[in-house]
C-alpha positions as CSV (number, residue, x, y, z in Angstrom):
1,X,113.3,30.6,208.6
2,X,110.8,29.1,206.7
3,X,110.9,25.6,205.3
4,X,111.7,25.7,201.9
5,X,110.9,23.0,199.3
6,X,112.8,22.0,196.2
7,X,110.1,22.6,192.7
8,X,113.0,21.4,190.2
9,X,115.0,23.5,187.6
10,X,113.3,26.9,186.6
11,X,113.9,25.6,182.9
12,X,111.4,23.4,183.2
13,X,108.5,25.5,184.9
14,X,107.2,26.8,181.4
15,X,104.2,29.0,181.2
16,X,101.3,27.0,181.4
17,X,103.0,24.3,183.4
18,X,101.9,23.1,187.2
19,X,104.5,20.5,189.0
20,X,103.9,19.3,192.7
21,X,106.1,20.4,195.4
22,X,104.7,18.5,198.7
23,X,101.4,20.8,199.3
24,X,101.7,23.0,197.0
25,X,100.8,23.8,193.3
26,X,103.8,25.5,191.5
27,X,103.5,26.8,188.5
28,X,103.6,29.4,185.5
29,X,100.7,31.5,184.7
30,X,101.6,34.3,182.1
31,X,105.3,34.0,183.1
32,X,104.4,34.4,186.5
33,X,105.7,31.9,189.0
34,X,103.0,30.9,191.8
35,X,102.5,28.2,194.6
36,X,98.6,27.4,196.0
37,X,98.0,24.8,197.8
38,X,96.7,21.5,196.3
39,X,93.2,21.1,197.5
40,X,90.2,22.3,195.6
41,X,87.5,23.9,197.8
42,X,85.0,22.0,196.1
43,X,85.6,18.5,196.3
44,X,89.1,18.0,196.9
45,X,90.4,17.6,194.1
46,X,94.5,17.8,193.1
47,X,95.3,21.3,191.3
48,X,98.4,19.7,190.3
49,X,96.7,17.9,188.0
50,X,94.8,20.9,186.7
51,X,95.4,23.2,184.0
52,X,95.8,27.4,183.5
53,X,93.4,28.7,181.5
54,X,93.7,31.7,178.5
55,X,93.2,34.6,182.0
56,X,95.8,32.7,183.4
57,X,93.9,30.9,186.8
58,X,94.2,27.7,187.8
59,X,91.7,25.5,186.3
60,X,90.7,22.0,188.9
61,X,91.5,18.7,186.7
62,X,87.6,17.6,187.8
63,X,84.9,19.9,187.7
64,X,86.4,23.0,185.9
65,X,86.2,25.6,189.0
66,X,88.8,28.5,188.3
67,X,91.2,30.3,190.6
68,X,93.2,33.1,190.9
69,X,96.7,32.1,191.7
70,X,97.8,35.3,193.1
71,X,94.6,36.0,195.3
72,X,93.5,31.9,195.8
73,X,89.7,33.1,195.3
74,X,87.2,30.8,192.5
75,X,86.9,33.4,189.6
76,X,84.4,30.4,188.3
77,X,82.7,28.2,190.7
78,X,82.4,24.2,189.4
79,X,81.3,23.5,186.0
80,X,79.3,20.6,184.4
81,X,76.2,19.0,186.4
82,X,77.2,21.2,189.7
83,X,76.8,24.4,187.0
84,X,73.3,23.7,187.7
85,X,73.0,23.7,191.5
86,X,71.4,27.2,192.1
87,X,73.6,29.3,194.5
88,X,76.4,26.9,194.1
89,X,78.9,28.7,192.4
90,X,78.3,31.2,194.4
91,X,78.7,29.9,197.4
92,X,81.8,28.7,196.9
93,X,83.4,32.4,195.1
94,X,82.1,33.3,198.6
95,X,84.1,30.8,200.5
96,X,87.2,31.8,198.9
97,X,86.9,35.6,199.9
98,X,87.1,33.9,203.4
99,X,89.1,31.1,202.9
100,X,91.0,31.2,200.0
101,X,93.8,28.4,198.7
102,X,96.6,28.6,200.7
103,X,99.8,30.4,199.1
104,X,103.4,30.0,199.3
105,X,106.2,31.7,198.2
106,X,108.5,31.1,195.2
107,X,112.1,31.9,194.7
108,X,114.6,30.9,192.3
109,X,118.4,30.4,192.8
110,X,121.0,29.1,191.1
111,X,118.6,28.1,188.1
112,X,115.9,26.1,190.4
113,X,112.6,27.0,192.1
114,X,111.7,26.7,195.4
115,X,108.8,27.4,197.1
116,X,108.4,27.8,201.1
């Protein structure tokens, strides 16, 4: 059996909010529960600390690359100064159709989420 890992009450996983859980990004997209991994493909940066965005993906706290939380491609490839890197975007949607964020699964029972 996998391992699971204690998210916290379900109460408190709101739409639009992303909590921690070891690896994993947990959070509510649309009323959706999801888990990714934490890692940005770009630079590394923590999804936790990121944000979901009006299509509901995952939006990294640094340089505004978007994800889909149920597929763990980029739908939007790094924003600001790296917007301007010909191809770079790009390349990194394209590294996601490979090598997308990793995804866990979430359950809850008796009113808290777990993901494993």
């Amino acid at each position: 059996m996998a391992r699971e890992i204690e998210v916290g009450p379900a109460a408190e996983l709101l739409p639009g909010t992303i909590h921690r859980a070891d690896r994993y990004a947990v959070g509510n997209s649309q009323d959706e529960l999801f888990a990714v991994t934490r890692r940005c493909r770009h630079l590394g940066a923590d999804l936790a600390d990121g944000s979901i965005d009006d299509n509901g993906c995952l939006v990294c706290p640094w340089h505004g690359a978007s994800y889909d939380v149920a597929s763990g491609r980029m739908t939007r490839g790094p924003q600001g100064i790296f917007a301007k890197i010909p191809g770079l975007g790009a390349g990194f949607k394209l590294l996601t159709r490979f090598l997308p964020l990793g995804r866990g699964t979430v359950v809850k029972r008796d009113g808290k989420v777990f993901v494993r």
